[in-house]
C-alpha positions in Angstrom: 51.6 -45.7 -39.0 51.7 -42.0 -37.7 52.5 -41.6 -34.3 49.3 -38.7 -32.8 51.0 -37.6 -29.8 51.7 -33.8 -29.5 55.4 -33.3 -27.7 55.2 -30.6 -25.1 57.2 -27.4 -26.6 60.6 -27.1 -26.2 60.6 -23.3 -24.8 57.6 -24.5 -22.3 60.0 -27.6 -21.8 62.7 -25.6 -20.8 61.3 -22.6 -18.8 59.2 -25.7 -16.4 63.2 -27.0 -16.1 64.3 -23.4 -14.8 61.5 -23.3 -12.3 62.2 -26.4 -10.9 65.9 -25.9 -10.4 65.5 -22.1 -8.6 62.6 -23.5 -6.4 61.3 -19.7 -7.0 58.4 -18.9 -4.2 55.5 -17.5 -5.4 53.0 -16.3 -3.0 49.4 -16.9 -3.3 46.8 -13.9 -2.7 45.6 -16.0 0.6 49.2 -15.6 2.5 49.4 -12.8 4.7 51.9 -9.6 4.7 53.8 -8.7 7.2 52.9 -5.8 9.6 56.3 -4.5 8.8 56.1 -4.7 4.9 52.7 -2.3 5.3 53.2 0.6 3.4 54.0 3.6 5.9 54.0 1.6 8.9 51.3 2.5 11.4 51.6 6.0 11.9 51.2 6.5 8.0 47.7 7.8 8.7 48.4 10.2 11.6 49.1 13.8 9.1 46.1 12.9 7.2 44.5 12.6 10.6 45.8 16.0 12.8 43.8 18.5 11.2 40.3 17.3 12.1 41.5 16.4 15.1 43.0 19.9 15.7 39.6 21.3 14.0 37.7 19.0 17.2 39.8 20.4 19.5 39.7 23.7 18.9 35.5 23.9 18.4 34.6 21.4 20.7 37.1 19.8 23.5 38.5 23.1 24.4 35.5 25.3 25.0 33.9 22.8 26.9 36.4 22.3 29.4 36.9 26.0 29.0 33.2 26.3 30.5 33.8 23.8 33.1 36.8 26.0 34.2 34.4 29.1 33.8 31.3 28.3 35.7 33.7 28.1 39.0 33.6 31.9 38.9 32.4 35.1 39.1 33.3 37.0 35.2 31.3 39.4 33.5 33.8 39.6 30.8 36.3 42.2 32.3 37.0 40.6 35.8 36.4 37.4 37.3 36.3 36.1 40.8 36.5 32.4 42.1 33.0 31.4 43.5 33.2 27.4 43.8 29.9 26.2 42.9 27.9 29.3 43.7 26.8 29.6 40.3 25.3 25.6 40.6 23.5 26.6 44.0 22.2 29.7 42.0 20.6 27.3 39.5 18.3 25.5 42.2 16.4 29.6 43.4 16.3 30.9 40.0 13.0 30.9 39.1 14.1 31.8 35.6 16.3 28.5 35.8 13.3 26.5 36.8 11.2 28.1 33.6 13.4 27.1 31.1 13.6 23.5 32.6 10.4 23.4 32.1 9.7 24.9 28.6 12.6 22.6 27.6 10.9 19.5 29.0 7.6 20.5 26.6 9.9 20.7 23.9 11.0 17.7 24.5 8.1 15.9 24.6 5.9 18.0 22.0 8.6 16.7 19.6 8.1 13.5 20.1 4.4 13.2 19.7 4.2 15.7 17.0 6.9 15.2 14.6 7.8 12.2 15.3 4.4 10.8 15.5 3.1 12.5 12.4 6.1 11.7 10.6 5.5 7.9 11.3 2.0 8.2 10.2 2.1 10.3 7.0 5.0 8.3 5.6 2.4 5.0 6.7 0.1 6.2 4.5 1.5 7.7 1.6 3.7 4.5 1.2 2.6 2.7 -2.0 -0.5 5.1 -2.2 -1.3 6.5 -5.9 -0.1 10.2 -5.0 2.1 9.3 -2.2 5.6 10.4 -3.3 3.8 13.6 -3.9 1.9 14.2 -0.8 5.7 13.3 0.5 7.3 16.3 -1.5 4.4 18.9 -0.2 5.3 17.8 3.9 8.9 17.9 3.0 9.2 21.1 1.4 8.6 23.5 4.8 11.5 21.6 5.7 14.0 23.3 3.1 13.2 26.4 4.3 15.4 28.3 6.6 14.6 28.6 10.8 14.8 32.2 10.4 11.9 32.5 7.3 10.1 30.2 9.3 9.9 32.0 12.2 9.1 35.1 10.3 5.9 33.7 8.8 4.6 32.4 12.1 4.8 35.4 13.6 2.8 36.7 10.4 0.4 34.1 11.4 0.3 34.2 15.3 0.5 37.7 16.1 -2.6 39.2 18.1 -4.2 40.2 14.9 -2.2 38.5 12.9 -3.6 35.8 10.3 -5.0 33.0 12.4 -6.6 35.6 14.6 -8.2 36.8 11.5 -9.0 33.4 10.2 -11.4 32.6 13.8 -12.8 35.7 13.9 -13.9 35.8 10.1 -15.6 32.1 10.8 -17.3 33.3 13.8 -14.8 31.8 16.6 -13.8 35.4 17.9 -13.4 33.3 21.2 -11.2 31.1 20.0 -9.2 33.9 19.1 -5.7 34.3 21.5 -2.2 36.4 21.7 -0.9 33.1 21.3 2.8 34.6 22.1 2.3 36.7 24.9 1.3 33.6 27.2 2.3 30.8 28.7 2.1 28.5 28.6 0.3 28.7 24.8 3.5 30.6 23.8 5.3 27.8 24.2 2.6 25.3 23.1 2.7 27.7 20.0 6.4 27.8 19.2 6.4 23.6 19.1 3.6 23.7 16.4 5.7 26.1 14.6 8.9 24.0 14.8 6.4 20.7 14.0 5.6 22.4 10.8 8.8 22.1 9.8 10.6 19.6 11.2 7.7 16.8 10.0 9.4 16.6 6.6 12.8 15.3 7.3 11.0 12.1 9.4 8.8 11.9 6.9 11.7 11.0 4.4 13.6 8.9 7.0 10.6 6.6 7.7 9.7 6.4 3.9 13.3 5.2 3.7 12.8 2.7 6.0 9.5 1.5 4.5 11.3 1.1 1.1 14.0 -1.3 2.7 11.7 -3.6 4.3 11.4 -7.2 2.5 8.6 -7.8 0.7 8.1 -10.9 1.8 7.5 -10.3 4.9 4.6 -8.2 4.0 3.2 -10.6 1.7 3.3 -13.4 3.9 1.4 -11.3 7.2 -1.3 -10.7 4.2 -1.6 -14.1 3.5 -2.2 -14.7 7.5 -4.7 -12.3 7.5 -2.8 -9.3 8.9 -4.2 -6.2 8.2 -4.5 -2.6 9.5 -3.6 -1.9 13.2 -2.7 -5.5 13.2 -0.1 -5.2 10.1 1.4 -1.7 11.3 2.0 -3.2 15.2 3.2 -6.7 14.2 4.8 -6.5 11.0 5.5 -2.7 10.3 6.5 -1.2 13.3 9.5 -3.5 14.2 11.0 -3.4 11.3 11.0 0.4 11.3 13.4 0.2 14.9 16.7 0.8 13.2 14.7 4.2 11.7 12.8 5.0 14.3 15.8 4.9 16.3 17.7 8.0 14.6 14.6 10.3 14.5 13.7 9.7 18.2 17.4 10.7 18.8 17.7 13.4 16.3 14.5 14.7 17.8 15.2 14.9 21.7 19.1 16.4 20.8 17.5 19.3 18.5 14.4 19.8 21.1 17.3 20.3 24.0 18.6 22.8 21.8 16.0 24.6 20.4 17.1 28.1 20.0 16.6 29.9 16.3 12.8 29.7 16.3 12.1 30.9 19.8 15.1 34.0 19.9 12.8 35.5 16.2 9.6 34.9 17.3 9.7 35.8 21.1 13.2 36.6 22.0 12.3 34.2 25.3 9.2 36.5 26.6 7.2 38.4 27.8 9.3 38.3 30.6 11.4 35.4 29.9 8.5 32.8 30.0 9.3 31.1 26.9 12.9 30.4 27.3 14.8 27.6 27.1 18.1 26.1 28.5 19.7 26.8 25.2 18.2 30.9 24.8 19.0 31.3 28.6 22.4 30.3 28.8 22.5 32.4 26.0 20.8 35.6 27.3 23.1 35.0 30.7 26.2 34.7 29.3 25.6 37.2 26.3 23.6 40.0 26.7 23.7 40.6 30.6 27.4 39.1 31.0 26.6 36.4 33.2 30.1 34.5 31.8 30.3 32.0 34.9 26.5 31.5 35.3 26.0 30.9 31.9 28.7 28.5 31.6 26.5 26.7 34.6 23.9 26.6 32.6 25.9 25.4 29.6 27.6 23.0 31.2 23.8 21.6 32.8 22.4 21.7 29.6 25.3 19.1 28.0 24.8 17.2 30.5 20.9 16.7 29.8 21.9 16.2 26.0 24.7 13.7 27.0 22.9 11.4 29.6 20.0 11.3 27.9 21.1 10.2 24.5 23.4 7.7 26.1 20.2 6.5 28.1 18.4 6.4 25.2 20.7 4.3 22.9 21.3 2.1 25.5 17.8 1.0 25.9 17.2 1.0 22.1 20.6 -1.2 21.6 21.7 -3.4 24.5 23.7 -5.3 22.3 26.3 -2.8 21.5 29.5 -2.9 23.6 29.0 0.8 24.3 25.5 0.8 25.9 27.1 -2.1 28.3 29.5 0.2 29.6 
């Protein structure tokens, strides 16, 4: 009778044997290195790391404490004299000061409820429409231009017998028809609807981004409650669109505190300085009439604004961050 069991190999025999008598370790992908083994040790990343730090430093850290130190004096760019705070109590009589507070609050707020708001809607309803991602592309486009070719065909547009002016008197409105930059406050009113026609397309994309990601499920099951409409957008949409909405709102207040390129081509800040803002007069002060310490004031106000309000912003929009509970 023929005996059907297989013996084990002699070489697998023998190398099991070896094992067992060196008792060699093997470590298993779950055990842990040792900090010390790490390649490099921990300063391994610090070269990689100096020059962006050094780039920082050199654009950012520096000049700002460089204005601090700056706004306690008295320079025109030849000769300086220690002041204190004059410069600060200058801010609270300049009437100029107070104008461009002003014009910077409206930019602030014209932002929000025009390209913000008309982003949020437009992106609402193109999403999933027939010819939405192409109603998309036409918003977005104005967007790709440059600030400066903007600005040049507004003033094409707005001028006191430029092509709007044209456009009401041709139709009869000849009363409608305004030197919309030689006013205020419509010059400044007039400079927002320029930047809105631009700015529109980039939260336009963000928001269609963040109508894409949200689960369809969701959607379907509000439909299947009867949510529809206002009721749909307010409950269902609107929420989910927080993360978004978020970034634009804070993308939109920093670039409104800052807004600069649009107003220097198209007005240069007048007549008479009325259309200004913090950004174009610390600008004007420390640049063209020499102003070094005030408008390092004004610089240093104007960071500030950017600073505490972003940080007041984010922490009401995320509480649960360790950050915004500092």
């Amino acid at each position: 009778m023929t005996d059907t069991t297989t013996p084990a190999p002699a070489a697998a025999t023998a190398a099991k044997a070896h094992r067992a008598r060196r008792r060699i370790p093997t470590r298993t992908p779950h055990q842990a290195v040792r900090p010390g083994a790490r390649r490099g040790g921990p300063l391994a990343a610090l070269p990689w790391a100096l020059p962006a730090s050094a780039f920082v430093g050199v654009l950012l850290v520096y000049p700002f404490f460089r204005s601090v130190y700056g706004s306690f004096f008295e320079d025109n760019g030849f000769t300086s004299s220690y002041t204190g705070i004059d410069n600060y109590t200058r801010l609270a009589d300049d009437p100029i000061f107070g104008r461009s507070l002003l014009n910077t609050l409206m930019w602030v707020a014209g932002t929000l409820l025009l390209p913000v708001l008309l982003g949020l809607l437009i992106a609402v309803a193109t999403h999933r429409s027939r010819f939405g991602g192409v109603a998309q592309l036409v918003i977005v486009l104005p967007f790709a231009i440059s600030a400066a070719a903007t600005a040049v065909l507004w003033n094409f547009m707005l001028t006191s017998d430029g092509a709007v002016n044209q456009f009401l008197r041709g139709v009869g409105l000849d009363s409608w028809a305004q030197t919309w930059l030689l006013e205020w406050p419509q010059n400044t009113l007039a400079l927002i609807v320029a930047s809105t026609w631009q700015a529109t397309g980039i939260n336009v994309v963000l928001f269609a981004i963040g109508l894409r990601a949200n689960p369809r499920d969701t959607v379907e099951a509000a439909q299947l409650d009867g949510a529809s409409g206002w009721r749909m957008f307010r409950y269902i949409t609107l929420p989910q669109l927080r993360a978004v909405t978020v970034v634009v709102v804070g993308m939109a207040v920093v670039n409104s505190l800052k807004a600069f390129d649009m107003i220097w081509i198209l007005t240069k800040g007048g007549p008479s300085r009325s259309s200004e803002t913090l950004a174009l007069t610390m600008y004007r002060e420390a640049f063209r009439l020499f102003h070094v310490g005030y408008g390092s004031a004004i610089a240093l106000v104007l960071s500030v604004i950017v600073v505490a309000s972003s940080w007041a912003y984010l922490r009401r929009q995320m509480p649960d961050t360790g950050w915004a509970k500092a």
